[in-house]
C-alpha positions in Angstrom: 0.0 0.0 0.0 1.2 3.5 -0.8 1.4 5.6 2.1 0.3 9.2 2.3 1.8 10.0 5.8 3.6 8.4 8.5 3.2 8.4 12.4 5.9 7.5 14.7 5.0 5.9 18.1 2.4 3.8 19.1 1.3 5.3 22.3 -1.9 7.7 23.0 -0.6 10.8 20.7 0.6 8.4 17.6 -2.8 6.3 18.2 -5.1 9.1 18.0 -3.0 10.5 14.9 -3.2 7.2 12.7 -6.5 6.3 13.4 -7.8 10.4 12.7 -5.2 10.6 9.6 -7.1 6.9 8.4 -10.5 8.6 9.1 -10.2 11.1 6.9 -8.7 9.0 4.0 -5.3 9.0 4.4 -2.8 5.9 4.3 -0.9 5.6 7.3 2.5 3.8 8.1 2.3 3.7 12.1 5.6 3.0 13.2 6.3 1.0 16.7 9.7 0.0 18.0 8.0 -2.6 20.8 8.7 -5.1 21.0 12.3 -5.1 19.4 13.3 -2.2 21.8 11.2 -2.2 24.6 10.7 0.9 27.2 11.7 0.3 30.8 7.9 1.0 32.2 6.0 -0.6 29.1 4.9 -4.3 29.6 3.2 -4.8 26.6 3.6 -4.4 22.6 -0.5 -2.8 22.5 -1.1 0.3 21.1 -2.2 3.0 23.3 -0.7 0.9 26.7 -0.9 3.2 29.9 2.2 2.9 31.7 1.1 4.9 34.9 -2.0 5.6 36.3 -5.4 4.4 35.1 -7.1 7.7 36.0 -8.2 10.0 33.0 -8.4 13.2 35.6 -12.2 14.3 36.2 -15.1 14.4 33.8 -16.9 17.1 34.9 -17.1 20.0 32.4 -15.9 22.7 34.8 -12.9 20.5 35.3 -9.6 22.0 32.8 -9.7 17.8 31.9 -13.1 17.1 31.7 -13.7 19.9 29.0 -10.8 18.4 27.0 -12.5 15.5 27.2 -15.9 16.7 26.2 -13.6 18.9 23.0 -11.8 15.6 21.9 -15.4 13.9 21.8 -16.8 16.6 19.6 -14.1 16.0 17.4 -14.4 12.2 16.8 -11.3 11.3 19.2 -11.0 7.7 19.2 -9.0 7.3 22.1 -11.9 8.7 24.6 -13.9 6.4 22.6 -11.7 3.5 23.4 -12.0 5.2 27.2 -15.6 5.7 27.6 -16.1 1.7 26.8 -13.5 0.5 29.2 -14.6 3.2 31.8 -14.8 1.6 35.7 -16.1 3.5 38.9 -13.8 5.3 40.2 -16.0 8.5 42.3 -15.1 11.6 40.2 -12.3 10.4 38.2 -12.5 9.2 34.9 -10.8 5.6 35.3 -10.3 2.5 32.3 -9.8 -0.6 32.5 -5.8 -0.8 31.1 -6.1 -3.9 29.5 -9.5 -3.5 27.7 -8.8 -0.1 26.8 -5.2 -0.6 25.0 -7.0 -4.1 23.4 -9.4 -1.5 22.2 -7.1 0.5 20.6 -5.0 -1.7 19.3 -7.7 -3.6 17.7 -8.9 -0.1 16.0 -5.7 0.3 14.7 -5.1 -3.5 13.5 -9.1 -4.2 12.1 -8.2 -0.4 9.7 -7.4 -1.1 6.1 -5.4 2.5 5.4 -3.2 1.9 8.4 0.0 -0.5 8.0 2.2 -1.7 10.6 5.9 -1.2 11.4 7.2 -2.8 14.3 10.7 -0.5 13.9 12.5 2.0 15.8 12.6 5.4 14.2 15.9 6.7 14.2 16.7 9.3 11.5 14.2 11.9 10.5 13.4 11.9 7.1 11.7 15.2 5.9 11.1 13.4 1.9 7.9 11.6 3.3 5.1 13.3 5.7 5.6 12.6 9.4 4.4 13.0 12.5 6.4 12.6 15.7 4.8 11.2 18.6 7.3 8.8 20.3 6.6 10.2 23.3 8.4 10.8 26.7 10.4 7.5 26.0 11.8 8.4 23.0 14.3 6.2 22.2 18.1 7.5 23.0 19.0 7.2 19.6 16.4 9.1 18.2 16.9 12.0 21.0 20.5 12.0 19.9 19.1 13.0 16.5 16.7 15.5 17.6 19.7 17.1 19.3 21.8 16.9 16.2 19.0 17.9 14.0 17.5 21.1 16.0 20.3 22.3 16.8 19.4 22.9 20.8 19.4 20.2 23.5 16.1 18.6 24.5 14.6 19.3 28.2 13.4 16.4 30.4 12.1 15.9 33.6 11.9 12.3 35.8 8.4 11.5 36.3 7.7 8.4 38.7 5.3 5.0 38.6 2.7 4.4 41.2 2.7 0.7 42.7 0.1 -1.5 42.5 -1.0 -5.1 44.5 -2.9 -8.1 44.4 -6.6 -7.0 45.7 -6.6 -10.4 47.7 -3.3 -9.5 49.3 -5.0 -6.3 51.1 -6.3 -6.8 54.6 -9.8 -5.7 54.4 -10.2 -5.8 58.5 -7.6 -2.9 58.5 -9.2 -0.7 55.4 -12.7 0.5 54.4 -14.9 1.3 51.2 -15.4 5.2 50.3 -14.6 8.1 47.9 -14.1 11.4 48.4 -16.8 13.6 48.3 -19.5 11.2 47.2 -21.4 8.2 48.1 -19.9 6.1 46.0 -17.5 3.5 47.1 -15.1 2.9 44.5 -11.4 3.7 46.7 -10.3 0.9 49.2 -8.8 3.1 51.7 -6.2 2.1 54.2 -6.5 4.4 57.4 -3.1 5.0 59.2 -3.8 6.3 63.0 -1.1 9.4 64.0 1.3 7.7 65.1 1.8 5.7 62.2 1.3 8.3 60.0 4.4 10.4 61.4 6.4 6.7 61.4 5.6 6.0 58.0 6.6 9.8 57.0 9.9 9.4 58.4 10.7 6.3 56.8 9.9 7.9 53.8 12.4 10.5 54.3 15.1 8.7 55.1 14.2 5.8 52.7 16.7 5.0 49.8 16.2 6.2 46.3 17.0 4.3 43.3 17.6 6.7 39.7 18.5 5.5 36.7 20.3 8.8 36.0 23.2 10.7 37.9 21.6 13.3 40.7 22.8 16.5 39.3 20.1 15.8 36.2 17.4 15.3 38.6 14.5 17.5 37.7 10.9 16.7 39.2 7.6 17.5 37.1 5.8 19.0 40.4 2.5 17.6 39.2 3.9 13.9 39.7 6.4 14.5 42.4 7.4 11.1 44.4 5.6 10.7 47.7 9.1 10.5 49.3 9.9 13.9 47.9 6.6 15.2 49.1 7.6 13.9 52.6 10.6 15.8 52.2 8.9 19.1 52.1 6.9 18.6 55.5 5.9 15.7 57.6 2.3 16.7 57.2 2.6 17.7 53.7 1.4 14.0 52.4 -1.6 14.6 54.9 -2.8 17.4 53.2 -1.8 15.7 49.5 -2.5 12.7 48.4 -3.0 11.1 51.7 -5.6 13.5 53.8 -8.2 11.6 54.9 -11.2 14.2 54.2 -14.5 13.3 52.7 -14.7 10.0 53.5 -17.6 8.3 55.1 -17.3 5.1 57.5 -14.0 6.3 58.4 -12.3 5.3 61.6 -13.0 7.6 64.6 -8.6 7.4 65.2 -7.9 8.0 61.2 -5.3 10.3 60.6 -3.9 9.8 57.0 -5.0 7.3 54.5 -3.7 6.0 51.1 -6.4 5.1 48.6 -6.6 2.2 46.0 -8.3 2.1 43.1 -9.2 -0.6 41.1 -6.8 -0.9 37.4 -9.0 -3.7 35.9 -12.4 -4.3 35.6 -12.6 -7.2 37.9 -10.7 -5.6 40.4 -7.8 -8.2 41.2 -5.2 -5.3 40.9 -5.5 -2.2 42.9 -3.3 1.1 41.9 -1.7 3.4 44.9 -3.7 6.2 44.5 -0.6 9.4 44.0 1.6 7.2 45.5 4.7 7.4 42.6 7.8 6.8 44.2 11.6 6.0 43.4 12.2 3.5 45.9 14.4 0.7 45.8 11.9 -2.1 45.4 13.4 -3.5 49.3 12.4 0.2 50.2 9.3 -0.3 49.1 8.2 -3.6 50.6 9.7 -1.9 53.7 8.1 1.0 53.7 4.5 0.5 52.6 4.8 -2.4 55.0 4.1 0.2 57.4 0.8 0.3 56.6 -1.3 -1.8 58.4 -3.6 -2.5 55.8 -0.7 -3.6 53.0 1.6 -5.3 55.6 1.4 -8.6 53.4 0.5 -6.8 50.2 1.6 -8.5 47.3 2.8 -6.2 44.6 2.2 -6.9 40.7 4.2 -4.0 40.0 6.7 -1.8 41.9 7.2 1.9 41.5 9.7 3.4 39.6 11.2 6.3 38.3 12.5 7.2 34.5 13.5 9.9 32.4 10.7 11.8 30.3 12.0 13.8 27.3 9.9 16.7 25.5 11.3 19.6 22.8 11.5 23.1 23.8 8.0 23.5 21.8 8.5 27.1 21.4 11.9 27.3 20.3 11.1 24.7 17.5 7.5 24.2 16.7 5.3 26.5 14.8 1.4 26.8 15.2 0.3 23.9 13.7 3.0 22.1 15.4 5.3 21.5 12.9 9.3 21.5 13.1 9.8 24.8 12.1 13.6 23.4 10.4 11.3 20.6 8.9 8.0 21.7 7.1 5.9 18.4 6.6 7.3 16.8 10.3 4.8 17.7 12.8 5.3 17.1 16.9 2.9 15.5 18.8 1.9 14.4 22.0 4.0 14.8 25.1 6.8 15.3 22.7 5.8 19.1 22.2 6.0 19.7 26.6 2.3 18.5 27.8 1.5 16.4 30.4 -1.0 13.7 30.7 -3.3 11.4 28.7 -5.9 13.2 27.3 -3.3 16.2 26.6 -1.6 13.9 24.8 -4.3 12.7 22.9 -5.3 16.4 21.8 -2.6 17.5 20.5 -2.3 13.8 18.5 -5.7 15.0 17.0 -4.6 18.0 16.5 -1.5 17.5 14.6 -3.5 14.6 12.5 -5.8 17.6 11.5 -3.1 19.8 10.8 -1.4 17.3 8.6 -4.1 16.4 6.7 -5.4 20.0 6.1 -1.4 20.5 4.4 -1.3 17.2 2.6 -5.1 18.0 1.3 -5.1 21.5 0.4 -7.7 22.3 3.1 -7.7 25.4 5.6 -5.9 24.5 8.7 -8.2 24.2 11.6 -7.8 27.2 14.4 -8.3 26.5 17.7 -9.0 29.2 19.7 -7.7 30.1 23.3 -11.1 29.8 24.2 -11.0 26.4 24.2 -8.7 24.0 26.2 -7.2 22.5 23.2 -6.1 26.0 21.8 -4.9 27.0 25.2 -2.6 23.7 24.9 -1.6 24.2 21.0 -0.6 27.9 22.3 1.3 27.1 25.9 3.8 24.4 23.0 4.2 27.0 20.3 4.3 30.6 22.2 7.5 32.2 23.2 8.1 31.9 27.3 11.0 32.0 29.4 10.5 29.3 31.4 9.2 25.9 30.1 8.0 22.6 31.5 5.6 20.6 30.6 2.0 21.4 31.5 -1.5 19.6 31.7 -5.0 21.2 30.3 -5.9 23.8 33.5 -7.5 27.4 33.7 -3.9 28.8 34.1 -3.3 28.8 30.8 -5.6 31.5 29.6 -4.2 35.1 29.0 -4.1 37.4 31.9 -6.3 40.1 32.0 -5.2 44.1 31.9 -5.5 45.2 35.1 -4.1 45.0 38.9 -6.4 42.5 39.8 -7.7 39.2 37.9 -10.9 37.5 37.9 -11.9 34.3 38.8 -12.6 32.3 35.4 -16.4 31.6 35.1 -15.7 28.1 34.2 -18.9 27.0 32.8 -19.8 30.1 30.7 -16.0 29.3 29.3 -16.7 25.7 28.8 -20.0 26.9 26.7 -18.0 29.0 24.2 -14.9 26.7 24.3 -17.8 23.8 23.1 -19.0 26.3 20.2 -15.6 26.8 18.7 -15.0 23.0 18.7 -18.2 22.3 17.4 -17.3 24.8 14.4 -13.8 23.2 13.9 -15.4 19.4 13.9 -18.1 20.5 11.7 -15.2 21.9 9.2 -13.6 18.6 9.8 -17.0 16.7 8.7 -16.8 18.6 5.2 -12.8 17.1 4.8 -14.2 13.8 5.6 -17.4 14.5 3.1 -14.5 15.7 -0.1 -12.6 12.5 0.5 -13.7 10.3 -1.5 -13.5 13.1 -4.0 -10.0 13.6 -3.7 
């Protein structure tokens, strides 16, 4: 088959890409290097396989998340499709099921006659045949090396960390109790630490040891996913009034001081994540530590935490609106690649640099997304000139300040309204692309 484009990486980013690009009638080559050269945190060759947590961030359309969400729907994302039918309870949070949602995507891409297969590992970028990048925050160290040779300017990175997770069986249920936060659903096994061995499991934590696959003087945090033990570091009740406080929560015990929550990661609920528990422990550090709490004092672990290196480009210093390498016209960026954070980020700017591609392959009017919607305000953070860059996830902080000494609070659902008309607009001028293709 002749291809019209190709996408490089398999994960949520190069997913949504391929499967938009084959949508609107293009032929995609979807390159993936798994399972020649396999990741340190991937377990799997699937398509679309979440290596950390299983939570999508909130739903609600107030939520920075949950209104990307509800703007990649308008637009035909198939990764939330793939989400909303491997969805599990999980209170407020948007939670899948890992295993059914990558088999979902994978089998979109697989089942897809204009998408072809390369089980390779990209390693020299080749500006003669359309391509977008999305390898992702793993990117292989050969292909950094080339993007450093390439674009002339070094790439940025921060470590981001792995939650653990456990055999449900292996959790005493006489030491934790059902509940979510905030709502009468029970969906969160939570395991209730009194004081005293809340303040003893802080301090273990601080004094724990660390294991990093890189030297210490590279060590740079992404303070959305900090480790628990670096949290610890900042205060012993800082994890109390993180990840761990116990607020919310019905049926708890009269003596609880501090819990950690588990949520279910499959739909039959043998394995149960740590709820913003990543950590760099040494796996012995582990079993030590979170053998502290009562309720996991014989857990048994189906995967340990861990740390690794995330790599993104400067976006502003290389990429131009639509996301393309401004050195290489027809090479777009996508994904975490470009400096966002998080699934559904990375989704959106998949879509959006799918759309963007197939507007400049087709002759059609690129798509403008506005900084009224969360997907524009994500498209500009990657592509505007700013002194000081790091990767960010969809949230109301993005939007342009306001003249004035004093700012107002954002009125989140009269934004959400006008950010849903503008995507409405753009999906409906997506609609008349898909209508022309057959003519093309």
């Amino acid at each position: 088959m002749d291809i019209d484009i190709r996408v490089i990486g398999g994960g949520l980013a190069g997913s949504e890409a391929a499967l938009t690009l084959a949508r609107l009638g293009l032929s995609v080559e979807l390159w993936e290097m798994r399972p020649s050269h396999q990741t340190d945190i991937h377990e799997t060759d699937r398509f679309g396989e979440l290596v950390c947590s299983n939570s999508l961030g909130s739903d609600a359309l107030r939520d920075a998340r949950g209104l990307l969400k509800a703007e990649l729907r308008l637009l035909g994302s198939a990764i939330v499709r793939c989400a909303d039918a491997s969805r599990l309870p999980a209170g407020k949070a948007f939670a899948v099921d890992k295993n059914q949602f990558s088999a979902l995507v994978t089998e979109s891409i697989q089942s897809n006659p204009l998408i072809s297969i390369r089980r390779e590992e990209y390693r020299e970028l080749d500006s003669s045949v359309p391509t977008i990048l999305a390898t992702g925050p793993l990117t292989s160290p050969d292909f950094l090396h080339e993007l450093r040779k390439r674009l002339g300017c070094e790439n940025l990175f921060f470590y981001d960390a792995v939650a653990p997770s456990v055999w449900a069986h292996s959790v005493d249920r006489n030491s934790s109790f059902l509940s979510s936060r905030g709502g009468d659903s029970a969906d969160y096994l939570n395991c209730p630490l009194t004081r005293e061995e809340y303040y003893a499991f802080v301090h273990a934590l601080q004094s724990a040891r660390q294991h990093l696959p890189e030297t210490p003087d590279e060590q740079k945090y992404f303070e959305g996913c900090l480790p628990v033990e670096e949290i610890a570091r900042r205060g012993d009740d800082s994890l109390r009034f993180g990840p761990m406080r116990p607020v919310g929560l019905r049926e708890r015990p009269a003596d609880c001081f501090a819990v950690i929550q588990l949520r279910k990661e499959n739909r039959e609920g043998t394995v149960l994540g740590l709820v913003g528990f990543q950590t760099s422990l040494a796996v012995a550090e582990q079993q030590r530590v979170l053998g502290m709490i009562p309720a996991l004092r014989n857990a048994e672990y189906v995967r340990y935490g861990l740390i690794h290196r995330n790599a993104f480009l400067r976006g502003p210093s290389v990429l131009s609106q639509d996301l393309q390498l401004g050195a290489f016209p027809r090479i777009w960026a996508a994904g975490q690649l470009c400096g966002v954070d998080g699934y559904m980020e990375s989704t959106a700017l998949g879509l959006v640099a799918a759309l963007n591609a197939a507007a400049s392959l087709r002759g059609f009017p690129r798509p403008v997304f506005s900084v009224q919607t969360m997907t524009g305000l994500l498209v500009d953070y990657v592509t505007r000139d700013r002194e000081d860059f790091q990767p960010t996830s969809a949230n109301y902080g993005l939007l342009p300040l306001e003249s004035g000494p004093k700012q107002k609070a954002v009125d989140r659902e009269a934004f959400a309204a006008v950010a849903l008309e503008h995507i409405r607009e753009v999906a409906a001028q997506v609609r008349v692309w898909t209508a022309q293709k057959t003519d093309l």
